[in-house]
C-alpha positions as CSV (number, residue, x, y, z in Angstrom):
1,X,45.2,21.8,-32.7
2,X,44.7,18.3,-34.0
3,X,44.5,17.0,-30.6
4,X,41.2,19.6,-30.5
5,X,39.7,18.3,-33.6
6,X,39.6,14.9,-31.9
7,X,37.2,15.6,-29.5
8,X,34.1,16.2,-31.5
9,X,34.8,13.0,-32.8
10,X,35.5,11.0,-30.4
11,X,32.2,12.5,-28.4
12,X,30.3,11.4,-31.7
13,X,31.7,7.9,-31.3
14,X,30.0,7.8,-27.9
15,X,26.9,8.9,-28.8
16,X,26.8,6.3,-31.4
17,X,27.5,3.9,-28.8
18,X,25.1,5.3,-26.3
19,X,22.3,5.8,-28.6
20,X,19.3,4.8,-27.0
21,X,15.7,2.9,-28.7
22,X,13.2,5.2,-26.5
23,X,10.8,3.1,-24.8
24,X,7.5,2.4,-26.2
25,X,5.2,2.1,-23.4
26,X,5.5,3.9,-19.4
27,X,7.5,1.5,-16.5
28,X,10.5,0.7,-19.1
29,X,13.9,2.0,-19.8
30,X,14.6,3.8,-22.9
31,X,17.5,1.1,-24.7
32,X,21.3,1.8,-23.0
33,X,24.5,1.6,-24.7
34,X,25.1,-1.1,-26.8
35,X,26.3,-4.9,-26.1
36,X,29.4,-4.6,-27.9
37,X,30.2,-1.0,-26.0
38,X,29.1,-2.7,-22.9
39,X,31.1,-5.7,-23.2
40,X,34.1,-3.9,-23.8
41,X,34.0,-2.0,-20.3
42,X,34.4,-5.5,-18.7
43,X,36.2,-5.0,-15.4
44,X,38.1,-7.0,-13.6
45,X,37.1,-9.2,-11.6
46,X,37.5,-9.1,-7.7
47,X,39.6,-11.9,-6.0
48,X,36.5,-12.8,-3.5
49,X,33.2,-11.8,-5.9
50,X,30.2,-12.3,-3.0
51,X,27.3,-15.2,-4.3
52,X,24.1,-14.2,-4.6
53,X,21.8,-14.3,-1.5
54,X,20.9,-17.1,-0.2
55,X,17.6,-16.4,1.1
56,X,15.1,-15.1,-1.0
57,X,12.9,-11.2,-0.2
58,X,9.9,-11.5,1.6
59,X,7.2,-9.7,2.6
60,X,4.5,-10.1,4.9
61,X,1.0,-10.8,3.1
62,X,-2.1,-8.8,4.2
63,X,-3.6,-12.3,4.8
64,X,-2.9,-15.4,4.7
65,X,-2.7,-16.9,0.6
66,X,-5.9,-19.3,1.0
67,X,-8.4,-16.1,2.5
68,X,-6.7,-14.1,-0.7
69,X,-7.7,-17.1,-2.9
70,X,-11.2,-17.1,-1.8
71,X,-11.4,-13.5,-1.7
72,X,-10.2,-13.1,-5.5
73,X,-12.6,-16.6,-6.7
74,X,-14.8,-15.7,-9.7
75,X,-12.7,-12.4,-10.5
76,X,-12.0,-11.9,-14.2
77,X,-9.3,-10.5,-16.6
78,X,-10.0,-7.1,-18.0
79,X,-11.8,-6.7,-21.2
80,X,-9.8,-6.0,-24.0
81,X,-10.6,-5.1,-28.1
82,X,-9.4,-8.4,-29.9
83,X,-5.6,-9.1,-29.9
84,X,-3.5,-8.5,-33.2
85,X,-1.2,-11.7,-32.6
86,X,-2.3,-15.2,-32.1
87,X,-1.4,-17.0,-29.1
88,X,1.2,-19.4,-29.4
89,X,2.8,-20.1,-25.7
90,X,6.2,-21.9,-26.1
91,X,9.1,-23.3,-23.8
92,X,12.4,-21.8,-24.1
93,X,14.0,-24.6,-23.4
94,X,12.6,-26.7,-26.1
95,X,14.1,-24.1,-28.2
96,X,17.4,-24.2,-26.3
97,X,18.4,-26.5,-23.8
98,X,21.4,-24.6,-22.3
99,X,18.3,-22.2,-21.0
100,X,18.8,-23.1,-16.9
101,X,15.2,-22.9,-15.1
102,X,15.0,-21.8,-11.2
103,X,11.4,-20.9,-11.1
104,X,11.0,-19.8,-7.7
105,X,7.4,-19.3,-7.7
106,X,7.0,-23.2,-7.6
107,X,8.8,-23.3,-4.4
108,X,8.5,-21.5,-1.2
109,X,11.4,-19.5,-1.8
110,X,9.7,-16.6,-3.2
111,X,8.9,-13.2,-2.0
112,X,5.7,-14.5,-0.3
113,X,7.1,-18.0,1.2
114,X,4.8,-20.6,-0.2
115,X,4.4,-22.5,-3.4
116,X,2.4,-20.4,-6.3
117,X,3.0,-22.3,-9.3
118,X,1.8,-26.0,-9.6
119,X,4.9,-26.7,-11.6
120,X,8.7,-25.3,-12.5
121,X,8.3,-24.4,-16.4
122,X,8.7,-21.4,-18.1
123,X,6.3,-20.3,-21.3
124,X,6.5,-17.1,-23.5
125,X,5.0,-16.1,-26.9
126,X,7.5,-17.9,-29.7
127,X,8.4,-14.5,-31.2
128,X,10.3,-13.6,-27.6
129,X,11.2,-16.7,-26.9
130,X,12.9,-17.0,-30.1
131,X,14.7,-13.3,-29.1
132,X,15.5,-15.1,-26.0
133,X,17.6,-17.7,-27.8
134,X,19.5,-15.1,-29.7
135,X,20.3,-12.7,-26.6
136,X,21.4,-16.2,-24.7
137,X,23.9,-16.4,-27.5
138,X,25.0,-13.2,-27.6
139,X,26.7,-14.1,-23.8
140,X,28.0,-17.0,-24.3
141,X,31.0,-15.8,-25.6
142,X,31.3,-14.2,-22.6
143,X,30.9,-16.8,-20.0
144,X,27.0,-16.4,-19.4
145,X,24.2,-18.5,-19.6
146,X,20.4,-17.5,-18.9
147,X,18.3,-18.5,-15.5
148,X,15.0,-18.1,-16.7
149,X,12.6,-18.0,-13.2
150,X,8.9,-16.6,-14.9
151,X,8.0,-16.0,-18.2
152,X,4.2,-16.1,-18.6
153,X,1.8,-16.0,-15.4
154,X,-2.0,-16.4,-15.1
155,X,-3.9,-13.3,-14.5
156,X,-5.4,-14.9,-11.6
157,X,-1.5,-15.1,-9.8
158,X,-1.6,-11.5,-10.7
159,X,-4.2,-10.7,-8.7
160,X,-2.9,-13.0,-5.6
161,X,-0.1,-11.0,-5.7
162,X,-1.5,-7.7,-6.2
163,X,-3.6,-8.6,-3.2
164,X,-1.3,-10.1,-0.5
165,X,1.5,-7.8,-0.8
166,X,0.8,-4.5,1.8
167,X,-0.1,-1.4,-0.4
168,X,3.1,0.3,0.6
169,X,4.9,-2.2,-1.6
170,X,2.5,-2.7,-4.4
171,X,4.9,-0.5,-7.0
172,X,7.0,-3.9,-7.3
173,X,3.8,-6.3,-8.6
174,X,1.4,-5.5,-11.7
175,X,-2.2,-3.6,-11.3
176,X,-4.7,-6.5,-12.5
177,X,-6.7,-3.9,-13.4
178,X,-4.4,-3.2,-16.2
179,X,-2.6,-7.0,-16.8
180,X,0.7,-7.7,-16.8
181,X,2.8,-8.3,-19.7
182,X,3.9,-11.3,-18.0
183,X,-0.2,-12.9,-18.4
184,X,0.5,-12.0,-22.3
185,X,3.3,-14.5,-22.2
186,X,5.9,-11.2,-23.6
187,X,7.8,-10.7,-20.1
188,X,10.7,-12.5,-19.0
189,X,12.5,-12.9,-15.5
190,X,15.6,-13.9,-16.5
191,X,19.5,-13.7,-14.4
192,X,22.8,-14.9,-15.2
193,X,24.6,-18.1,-14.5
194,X,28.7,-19.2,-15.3
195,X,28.9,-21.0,-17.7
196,X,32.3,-22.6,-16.2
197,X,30.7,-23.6,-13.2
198,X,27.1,-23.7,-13.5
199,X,26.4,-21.3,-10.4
200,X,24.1,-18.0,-10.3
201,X,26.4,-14.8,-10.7
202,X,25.8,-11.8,-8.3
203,X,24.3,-8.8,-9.4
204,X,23.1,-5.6,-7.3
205,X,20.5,-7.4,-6.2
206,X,19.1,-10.8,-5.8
207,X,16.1,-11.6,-8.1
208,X,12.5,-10.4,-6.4
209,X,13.8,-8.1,-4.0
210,X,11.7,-5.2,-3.4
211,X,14.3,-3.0,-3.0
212,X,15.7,0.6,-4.4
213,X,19.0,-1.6,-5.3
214,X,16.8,-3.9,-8.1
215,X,16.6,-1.2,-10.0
216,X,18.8,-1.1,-13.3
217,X,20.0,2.1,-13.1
218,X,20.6,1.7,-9.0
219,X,24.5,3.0,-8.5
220,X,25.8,1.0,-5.8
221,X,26.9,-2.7,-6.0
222,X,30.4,-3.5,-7.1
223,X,31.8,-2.7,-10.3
224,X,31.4,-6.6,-11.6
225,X,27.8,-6.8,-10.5
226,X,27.1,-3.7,-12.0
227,X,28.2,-4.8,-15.2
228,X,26.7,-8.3,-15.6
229,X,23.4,-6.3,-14.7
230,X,24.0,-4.0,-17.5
231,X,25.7,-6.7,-19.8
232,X,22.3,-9.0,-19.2
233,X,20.4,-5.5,-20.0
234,X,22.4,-5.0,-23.4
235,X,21.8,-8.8,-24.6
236,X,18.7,-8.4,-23.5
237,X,17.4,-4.9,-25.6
238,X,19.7,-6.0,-28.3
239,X,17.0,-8.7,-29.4
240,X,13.9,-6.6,-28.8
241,X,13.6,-6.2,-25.4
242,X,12.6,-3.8,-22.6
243,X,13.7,-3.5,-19.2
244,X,11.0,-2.6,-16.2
245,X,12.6,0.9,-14.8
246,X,12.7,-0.7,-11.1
247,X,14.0,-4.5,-11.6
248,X,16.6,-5.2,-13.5
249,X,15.9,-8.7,-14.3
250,X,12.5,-8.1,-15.9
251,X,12.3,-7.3,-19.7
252,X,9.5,-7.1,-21.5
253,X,9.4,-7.8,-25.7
254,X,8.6,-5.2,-27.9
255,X,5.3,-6.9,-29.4
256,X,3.7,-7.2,-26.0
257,X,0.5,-5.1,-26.7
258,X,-0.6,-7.4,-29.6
259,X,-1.1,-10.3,-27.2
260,X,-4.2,-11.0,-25.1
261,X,-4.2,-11.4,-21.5
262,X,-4.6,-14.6,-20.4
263,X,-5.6,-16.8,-17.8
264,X,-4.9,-19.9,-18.7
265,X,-3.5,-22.5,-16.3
266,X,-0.1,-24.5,-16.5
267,X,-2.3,-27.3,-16.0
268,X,-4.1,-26.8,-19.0
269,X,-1.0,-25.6,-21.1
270,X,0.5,-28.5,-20.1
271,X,-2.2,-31.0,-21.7
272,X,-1.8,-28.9,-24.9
């Protein structure tokens, strides 16, 4: 009979645990379990734990990027009523230097095989990258550093994307009809690296992949990439923010709708 008693209980404790921050805006998650109750379930890990892929996801553009670029000249960022929040674009890593960078849109080895960016830095709005700093140090402890590869993106790289990826696969890049949170400088592409050896850990997926298996609730993948995807997810909501419902390594912060959309180049942000 006591052993009965104990159930309500211990269901209670799980729930507590489990309780979830609902989701204040459509394409998120509704906040998981919490970091501590995730970072208990730790398994072990497996003798021979596969790398991360190599090669990065591609797709095939509609046409090539300089027609897209000519095509999209002259377009414009939607209207919006005046933003709440002033703008105040920051570097993570000038908060934090044990922030690792891999920003893949400088390179060619990006979903659409050619350099975007003009340079490898990362920017977000101080308030998340100041939540970015704590979540970072919430994994530590646990053998985890941060590989930040996008934070905030021109509108106009919005719109290349939008337009060179085949409409099929269009669910995986932002409407520029609408703006991204990333153009507001309040979303964050963000994996995990060891911290004993500096190297990318594996997760479901790779980072970019367009793919049913990016998606943070996606039930395959061992039970060690599972949980550093859902470990990365707990630091992450812990600290304000949101993941995107089909890639697990984008999370947008909380305050997202008081920013503008911008447009702003690196170029320019880097003369500031």
């Amino acid at each position: 009979m006591q052993g009965m008693r104990a159930y309500p209980i211990l269901a209670l404790i799980l729930l507590t645990a489990c309780a979830g921050t609902s989701a204040p805006f459509s394409n998120a998650l509704d906040h998981g379990p919490s970091f501590d109750f995730v970072a208990a379930a730790r398994p072990a890990v497996a003798l021979i734990d596969a790398p991360p892929t190599l090669e990065p996801f591609r797709v095939v553009p509609v046409a090539s990027l300089e027609e897209i670029r000519c095509l999209i000249d002259g377009a414009k960022p939607p209207v919006e009523p005046p933003s709440k929040s002033a703008v105040d674009l920051v570097e993570p890593v000038q908060l934090d230097p044990r922030f690792r960078l891999d920003v893949r849109y400088a390179t060619d080895r990006n979903f659409l095989g050619a350099p975007i960016y003009p340079t490898g830095r990362v920017y977000l709005q101080r308030p998340a990258a100041e939540a970015l700093v704590r979540a970072q140090s919430r994994l530590r402890p646990l053998g985890f550093g941060l590989m930040l590869h996008d934070g905030y993106r021109p509108w106009r790289v919005t719109k290349l994307f939008f337009e060179a990826v085949p409409p099929d696969q269009r669910a995986f890049v932002a409407d520029p009809s609408r703006g991204s949170r990333h153009n507001r400088g309040c979303a964050i592409d963000v994996s995990l690296f060891d911290l004993a050896t500096g190297a990318p850990v594996a997760c479901p997926s790779d980072y970019d992949a367009f793919t049913d298996s990016a998606a943070p609730t996606f039930r395959g993948g061992t039970a060690i990439q599972t949980w550093r995807r859902d470990i990365l997810r707990a630091a992450m909501e812990a600290e304000g923010f949101y993941v995107n419902s089909r890639e697990w390594w984008h999370f947008d912060y909380r305050d997202w709708m008081n920013y503008p959309i911008l447009d702003v180049s690196f170029d320019e942000l880097e003369r500031r």
